[in-house]
Biopython code that builds the backbone (N, CA, C, O; Angstrom):
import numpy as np
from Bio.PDB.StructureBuilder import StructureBuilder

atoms = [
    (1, "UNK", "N", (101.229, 125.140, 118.737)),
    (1, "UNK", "CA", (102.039, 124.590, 117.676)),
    (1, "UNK", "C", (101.170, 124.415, 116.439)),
    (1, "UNK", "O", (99.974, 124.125, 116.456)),
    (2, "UNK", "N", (101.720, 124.572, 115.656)),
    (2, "UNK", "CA", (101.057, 124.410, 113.809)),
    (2, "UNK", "C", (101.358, 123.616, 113.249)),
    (2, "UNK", "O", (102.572, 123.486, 113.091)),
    (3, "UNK", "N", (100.620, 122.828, 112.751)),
    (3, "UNK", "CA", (101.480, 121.655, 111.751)),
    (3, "UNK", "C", (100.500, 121.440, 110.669)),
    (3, "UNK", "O", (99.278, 121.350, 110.785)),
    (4, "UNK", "N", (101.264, 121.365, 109.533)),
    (4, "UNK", "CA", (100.366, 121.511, 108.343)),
    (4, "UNK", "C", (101.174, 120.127, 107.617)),
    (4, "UNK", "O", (102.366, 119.827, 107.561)),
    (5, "UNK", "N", (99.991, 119.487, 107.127)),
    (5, "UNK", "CA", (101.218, 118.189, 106.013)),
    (5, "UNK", "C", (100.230, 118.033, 105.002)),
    (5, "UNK", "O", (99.022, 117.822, 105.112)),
    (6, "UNK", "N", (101.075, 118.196, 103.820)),
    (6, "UNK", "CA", (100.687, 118.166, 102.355)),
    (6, "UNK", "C", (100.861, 116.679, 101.776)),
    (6, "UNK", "O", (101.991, 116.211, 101.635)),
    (7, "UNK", "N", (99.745, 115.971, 101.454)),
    (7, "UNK", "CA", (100.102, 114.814, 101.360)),
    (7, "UNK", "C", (98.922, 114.060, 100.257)),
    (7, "UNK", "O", (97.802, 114.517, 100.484)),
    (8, "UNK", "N", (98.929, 113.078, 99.195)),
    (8, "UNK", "CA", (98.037, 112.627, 98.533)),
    (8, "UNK", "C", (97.469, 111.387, 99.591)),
    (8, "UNK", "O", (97.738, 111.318, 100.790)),
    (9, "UNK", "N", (96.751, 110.587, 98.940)),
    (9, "UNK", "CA", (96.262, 109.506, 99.454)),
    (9, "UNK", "C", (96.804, 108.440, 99.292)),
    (9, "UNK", "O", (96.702, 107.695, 100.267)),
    (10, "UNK", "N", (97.568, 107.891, 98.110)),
    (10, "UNK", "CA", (98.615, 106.797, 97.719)),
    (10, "UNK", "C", (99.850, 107.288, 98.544)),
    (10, "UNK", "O", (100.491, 106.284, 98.855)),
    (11, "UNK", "N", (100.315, 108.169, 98.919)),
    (11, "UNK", "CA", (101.422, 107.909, 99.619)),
    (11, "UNK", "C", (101.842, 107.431, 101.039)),
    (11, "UNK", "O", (101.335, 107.653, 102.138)),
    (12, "UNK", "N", (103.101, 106.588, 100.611)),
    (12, "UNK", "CA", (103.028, 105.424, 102.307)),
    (12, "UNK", "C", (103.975, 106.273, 103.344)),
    (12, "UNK", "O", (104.151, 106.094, 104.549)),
    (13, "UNK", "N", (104.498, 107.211, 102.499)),
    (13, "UNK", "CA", (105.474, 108.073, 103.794)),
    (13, "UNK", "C", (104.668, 108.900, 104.579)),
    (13, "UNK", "O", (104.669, 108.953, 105.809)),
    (14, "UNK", "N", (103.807, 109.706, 103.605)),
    (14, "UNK", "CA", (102.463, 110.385, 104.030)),
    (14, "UNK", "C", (101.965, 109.412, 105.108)),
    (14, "UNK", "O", (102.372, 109.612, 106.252)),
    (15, "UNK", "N", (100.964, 108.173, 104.836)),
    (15, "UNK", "CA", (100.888, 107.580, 105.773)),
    (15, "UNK", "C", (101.834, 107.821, 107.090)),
    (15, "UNK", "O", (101.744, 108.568, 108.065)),
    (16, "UNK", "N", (102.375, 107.261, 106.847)),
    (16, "UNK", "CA", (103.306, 106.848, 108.056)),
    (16, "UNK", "C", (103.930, 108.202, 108.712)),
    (16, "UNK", "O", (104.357, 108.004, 109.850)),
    (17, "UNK", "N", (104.026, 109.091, 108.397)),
    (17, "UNK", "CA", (103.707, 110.405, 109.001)),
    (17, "UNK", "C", (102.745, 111.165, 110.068)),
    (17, "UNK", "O", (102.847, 111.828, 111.101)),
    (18, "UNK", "N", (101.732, 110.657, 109.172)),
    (18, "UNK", "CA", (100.143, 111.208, 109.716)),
    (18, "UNK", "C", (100.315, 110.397, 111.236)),
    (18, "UNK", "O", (100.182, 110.925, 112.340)),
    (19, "UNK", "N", (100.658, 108.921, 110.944)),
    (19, "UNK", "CA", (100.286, 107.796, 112.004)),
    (19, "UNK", "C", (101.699, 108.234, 113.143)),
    (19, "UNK", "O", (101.468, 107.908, 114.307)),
    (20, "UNK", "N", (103.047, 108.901, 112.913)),
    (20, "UNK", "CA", (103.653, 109.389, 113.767)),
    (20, "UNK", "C", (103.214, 110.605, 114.439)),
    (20, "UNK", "O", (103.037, 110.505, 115.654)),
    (21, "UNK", "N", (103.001, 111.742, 113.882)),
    (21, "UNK", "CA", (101.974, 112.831, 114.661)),
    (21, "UNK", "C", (100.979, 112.081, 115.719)),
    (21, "UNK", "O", (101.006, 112.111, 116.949)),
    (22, "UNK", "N", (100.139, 111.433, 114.875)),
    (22, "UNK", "CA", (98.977, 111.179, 115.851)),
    (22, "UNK", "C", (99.395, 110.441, 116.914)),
    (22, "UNK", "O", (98.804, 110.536, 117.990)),
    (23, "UNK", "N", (100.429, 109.642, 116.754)),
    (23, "UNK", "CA", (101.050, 108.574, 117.992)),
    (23, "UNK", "C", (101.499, 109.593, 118.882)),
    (23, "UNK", "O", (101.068, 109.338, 120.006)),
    (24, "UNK", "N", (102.353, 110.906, 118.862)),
    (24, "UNK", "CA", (102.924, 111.599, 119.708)),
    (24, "UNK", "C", (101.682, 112.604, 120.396)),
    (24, "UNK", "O", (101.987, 113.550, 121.122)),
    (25, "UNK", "N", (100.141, 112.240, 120.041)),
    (25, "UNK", "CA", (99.313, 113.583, 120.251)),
    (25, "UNK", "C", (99.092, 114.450, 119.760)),
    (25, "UNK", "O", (98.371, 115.337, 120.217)),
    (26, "UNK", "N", (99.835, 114.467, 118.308)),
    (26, "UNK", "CA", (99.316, 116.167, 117.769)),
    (26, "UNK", "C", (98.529, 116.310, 116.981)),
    (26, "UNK", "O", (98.194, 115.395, 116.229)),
    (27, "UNK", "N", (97.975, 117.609, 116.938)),
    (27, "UNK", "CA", (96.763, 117.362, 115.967)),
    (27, "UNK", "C", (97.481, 117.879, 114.857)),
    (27, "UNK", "O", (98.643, 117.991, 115.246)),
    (28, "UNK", "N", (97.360, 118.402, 113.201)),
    (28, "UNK", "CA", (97.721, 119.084, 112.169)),
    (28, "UNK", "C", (96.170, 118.986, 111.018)),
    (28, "UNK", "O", (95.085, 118.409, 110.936)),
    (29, "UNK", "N", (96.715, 119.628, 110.560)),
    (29, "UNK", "CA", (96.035, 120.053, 109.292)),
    (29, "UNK", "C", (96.311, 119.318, 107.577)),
    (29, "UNK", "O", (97.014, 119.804, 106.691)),
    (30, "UNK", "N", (95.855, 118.593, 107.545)),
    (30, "UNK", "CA", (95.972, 117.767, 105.971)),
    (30, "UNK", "C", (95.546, 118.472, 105.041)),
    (30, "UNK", "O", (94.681, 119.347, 105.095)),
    (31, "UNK", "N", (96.313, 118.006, 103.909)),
    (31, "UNK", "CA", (95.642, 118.866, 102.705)),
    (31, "UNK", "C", (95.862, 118.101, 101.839)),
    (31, "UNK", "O", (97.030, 117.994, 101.462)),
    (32, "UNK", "N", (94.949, 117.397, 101.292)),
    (32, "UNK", "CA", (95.113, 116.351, 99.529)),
    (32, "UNK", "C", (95.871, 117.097, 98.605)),
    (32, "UNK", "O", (95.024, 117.591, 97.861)),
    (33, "UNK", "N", (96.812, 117.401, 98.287)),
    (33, "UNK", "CA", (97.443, 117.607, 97.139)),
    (33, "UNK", "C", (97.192, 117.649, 95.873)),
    (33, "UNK", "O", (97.515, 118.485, 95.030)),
    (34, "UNK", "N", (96.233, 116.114, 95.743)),
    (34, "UNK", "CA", (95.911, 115.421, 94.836)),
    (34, "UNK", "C", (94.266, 116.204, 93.843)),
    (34, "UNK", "O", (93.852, 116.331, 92.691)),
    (35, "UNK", "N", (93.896, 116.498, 95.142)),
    (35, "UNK", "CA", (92.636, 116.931, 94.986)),
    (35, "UNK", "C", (92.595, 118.419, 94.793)),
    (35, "UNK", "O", (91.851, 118.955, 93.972)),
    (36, "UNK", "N", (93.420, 119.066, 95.578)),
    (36, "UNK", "CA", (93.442, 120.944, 96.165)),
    (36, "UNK", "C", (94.600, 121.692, 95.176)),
    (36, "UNK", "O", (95.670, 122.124, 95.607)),
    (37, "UNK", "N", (94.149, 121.758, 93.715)),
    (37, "UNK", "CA", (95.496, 122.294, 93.168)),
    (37, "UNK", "C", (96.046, 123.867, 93.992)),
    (37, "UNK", "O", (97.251, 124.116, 93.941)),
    (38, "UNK", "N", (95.490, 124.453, 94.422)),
    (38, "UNK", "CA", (95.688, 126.045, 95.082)),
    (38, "UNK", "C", (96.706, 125.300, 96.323)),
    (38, "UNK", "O", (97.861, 125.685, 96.504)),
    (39, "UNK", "N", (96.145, 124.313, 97.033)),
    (39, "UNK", "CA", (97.111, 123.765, 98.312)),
    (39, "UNK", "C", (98.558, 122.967, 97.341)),
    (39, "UNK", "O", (99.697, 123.208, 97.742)),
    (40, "UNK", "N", (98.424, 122.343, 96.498)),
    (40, "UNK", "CA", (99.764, 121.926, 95.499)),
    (40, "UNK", "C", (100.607, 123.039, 95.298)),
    (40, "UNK", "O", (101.699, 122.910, 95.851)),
    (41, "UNK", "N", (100.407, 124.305, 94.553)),
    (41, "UNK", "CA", (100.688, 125.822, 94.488)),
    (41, "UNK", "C", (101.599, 126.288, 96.026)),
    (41, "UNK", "O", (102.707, 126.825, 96.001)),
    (42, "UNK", "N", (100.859, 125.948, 97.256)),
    (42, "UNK", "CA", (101.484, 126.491, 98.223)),
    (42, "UNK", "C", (102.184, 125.327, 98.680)),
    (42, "UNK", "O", (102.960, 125.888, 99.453)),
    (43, "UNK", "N", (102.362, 124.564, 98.729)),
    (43, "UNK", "CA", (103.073, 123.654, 98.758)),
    (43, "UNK", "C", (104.868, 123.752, 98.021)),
    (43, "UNK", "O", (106.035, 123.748, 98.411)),
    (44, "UNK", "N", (104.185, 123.823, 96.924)),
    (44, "UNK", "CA", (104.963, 123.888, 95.903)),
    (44, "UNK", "C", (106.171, 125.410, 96.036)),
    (44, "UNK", "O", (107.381, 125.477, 95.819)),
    (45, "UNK", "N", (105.221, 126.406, 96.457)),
    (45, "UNK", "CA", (105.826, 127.736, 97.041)),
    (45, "UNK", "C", (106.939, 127.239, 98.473)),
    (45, "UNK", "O", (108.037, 127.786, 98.581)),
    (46, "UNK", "N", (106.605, 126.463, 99.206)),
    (46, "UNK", "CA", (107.361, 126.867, 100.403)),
    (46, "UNK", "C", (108.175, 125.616, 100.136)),
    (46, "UNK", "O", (109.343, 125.940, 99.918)),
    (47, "UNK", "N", (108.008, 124.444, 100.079)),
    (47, "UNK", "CA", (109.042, 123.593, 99.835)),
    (47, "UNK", "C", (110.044, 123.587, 97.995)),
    (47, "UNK", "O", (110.988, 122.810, 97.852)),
    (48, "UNK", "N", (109.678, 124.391, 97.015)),
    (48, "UNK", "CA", (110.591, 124.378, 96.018)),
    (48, "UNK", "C", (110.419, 122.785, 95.622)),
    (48, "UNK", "O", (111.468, 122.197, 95.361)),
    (49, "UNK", "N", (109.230, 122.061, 95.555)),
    (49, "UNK", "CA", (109.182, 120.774, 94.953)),
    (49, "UNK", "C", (107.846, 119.818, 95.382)),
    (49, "UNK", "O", (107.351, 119.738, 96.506)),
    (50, "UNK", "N", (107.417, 119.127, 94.166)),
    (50, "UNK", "CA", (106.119, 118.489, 94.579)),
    (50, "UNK", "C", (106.282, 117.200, 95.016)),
    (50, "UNK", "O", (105.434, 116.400, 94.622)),
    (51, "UNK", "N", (106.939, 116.893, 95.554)),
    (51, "UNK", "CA", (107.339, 115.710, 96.443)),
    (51, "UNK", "C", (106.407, 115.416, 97.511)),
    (51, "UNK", "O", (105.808, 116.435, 97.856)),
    (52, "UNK", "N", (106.186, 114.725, 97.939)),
    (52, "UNK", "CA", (105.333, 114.690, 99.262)),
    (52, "UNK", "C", (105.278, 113.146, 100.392)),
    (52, "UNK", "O", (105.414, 111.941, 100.180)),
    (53, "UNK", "N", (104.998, 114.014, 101.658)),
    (53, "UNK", "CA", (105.073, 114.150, 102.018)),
    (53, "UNK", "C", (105.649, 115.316, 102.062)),
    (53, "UNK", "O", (106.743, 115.410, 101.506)),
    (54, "UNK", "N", (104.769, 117.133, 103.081)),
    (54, "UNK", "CA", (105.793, 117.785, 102.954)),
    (54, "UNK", "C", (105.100, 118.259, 103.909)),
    (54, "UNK", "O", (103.899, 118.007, 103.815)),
    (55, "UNK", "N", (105.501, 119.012, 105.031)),
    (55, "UNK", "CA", (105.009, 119.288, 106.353)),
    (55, "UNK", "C", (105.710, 120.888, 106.852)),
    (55, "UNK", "O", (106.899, 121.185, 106.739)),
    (56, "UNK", "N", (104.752, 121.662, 107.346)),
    (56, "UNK", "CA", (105.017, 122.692, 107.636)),
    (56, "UNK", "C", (105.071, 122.546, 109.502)),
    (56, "UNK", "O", (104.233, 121.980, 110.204)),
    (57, "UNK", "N", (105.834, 122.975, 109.774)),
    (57, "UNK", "CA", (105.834, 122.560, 111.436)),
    (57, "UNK", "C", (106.557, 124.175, 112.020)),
    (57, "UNK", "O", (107.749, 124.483, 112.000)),
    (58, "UNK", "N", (105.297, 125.069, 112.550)),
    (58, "UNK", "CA", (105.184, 126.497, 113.142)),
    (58, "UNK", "C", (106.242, 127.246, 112.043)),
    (58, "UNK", "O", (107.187, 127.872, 112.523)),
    (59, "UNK", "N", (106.097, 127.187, 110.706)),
    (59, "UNK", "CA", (106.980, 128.000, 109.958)),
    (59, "UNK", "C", (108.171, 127.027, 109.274)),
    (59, "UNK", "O", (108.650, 127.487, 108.238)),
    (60, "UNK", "N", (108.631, 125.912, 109.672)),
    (60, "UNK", "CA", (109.795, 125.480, 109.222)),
    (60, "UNK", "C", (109.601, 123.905, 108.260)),
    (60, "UNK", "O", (109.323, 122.841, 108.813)),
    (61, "UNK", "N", (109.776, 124.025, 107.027)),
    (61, "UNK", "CA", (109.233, 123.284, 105.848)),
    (61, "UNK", "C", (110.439, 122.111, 106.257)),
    (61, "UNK", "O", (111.641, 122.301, 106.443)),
    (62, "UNK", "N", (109.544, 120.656, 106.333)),
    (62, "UNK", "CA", (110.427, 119.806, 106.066)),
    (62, "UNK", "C", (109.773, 118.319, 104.980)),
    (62, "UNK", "O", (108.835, 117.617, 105.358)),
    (63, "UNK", "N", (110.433, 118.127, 103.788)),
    (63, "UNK", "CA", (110.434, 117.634, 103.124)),
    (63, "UNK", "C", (110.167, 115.901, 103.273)),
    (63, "UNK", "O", (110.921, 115.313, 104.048)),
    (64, "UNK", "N", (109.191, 115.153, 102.598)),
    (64, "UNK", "CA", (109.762, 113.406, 103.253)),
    (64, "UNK", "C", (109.742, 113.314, 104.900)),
    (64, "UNK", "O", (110.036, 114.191, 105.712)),
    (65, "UNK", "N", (109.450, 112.426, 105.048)),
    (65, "UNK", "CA", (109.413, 111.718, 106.425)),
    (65, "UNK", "C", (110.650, 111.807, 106.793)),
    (65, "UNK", "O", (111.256, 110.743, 106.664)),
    (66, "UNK", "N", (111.462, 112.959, 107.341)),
    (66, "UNK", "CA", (112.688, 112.872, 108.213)),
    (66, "UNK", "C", (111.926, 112.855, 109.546)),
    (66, "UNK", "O", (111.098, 113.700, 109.887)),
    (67, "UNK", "N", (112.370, 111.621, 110.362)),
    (67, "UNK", "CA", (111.810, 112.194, 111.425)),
    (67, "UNK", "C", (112.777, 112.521, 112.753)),
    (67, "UNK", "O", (112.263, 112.761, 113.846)),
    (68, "UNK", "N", (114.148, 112.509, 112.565)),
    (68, "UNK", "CA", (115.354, 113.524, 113.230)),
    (68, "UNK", "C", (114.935, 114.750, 112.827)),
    (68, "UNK", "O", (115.051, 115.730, 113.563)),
    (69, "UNK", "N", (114.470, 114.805, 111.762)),
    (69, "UNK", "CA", (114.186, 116.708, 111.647)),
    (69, "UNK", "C", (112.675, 117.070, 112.675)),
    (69, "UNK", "O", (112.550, 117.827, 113.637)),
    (70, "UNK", "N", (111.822, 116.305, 112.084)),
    (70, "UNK", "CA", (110.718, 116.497, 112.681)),
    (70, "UNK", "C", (110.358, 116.781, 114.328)),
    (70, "UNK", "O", (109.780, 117.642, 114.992)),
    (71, "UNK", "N", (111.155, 115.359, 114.574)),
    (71, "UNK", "CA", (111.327, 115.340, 116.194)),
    (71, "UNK", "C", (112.446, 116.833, 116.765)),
    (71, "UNK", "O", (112.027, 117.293, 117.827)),
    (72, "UNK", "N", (113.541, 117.470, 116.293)),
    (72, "UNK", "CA", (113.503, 118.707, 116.390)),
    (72, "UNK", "C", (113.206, 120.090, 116.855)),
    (72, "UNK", "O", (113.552, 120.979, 117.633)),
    (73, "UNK", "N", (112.002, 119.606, 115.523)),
    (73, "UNK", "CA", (111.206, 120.673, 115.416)),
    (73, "UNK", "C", (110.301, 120.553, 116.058)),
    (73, "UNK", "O", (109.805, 121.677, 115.974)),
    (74, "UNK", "N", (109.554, 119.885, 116.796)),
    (74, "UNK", "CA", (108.395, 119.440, 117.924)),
    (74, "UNK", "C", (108.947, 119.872, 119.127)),
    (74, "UNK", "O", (108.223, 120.064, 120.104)),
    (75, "UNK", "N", (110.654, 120.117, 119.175)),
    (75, "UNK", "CA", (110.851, 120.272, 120.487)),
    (75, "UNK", "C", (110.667, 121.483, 120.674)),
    (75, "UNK", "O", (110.145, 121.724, 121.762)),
    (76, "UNK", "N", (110.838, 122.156, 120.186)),
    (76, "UNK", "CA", (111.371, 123.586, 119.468)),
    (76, "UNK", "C", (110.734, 124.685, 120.439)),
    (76, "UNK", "O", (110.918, 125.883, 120.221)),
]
sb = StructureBuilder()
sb.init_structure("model")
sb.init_model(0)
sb.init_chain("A")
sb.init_seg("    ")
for serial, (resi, resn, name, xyz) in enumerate(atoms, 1):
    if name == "N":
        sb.init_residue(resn, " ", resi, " ")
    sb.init_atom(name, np.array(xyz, "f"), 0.0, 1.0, " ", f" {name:<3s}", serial, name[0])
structure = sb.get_structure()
């Protein structure tokens, strides 16, 4: 499984994201936003908006801390 989450450091959804992954076991891939304009760019490419929290999970972009979507897509 792949999980990628685009996320700054001030954000509490971000937080609270990161801290749901890790509670269920998974590992993913972070990327500062804030810091990585080229990772903002792809970000920005697959979700259509610089919002964040934004998480790539094996191909399928989900926006904000949904975590009915998320949980989902973990099953998947």
């Amino acid at each position: 499984m792949s999980i990628k989450i685009y996320s700054t450091p001030t954000c509490g959804y971000c937080t609270v994201a990161k801290k749901y992954l890790k509670e269920k076991g998974l590992s993913f891939t972070e990327y500062n936003v804030a810091q990585d304009p080229a990772k903002a760019d792809e970000m920005f490419r697959k979700s259509h908006q610089y919002g964040v929290p934004v998480l790539d999970i094996n191909g399928t972009v989900v926006t904000g801390f949904d975590k009915a979507r998320i949980d989902t897509l973990l099953r998947k």
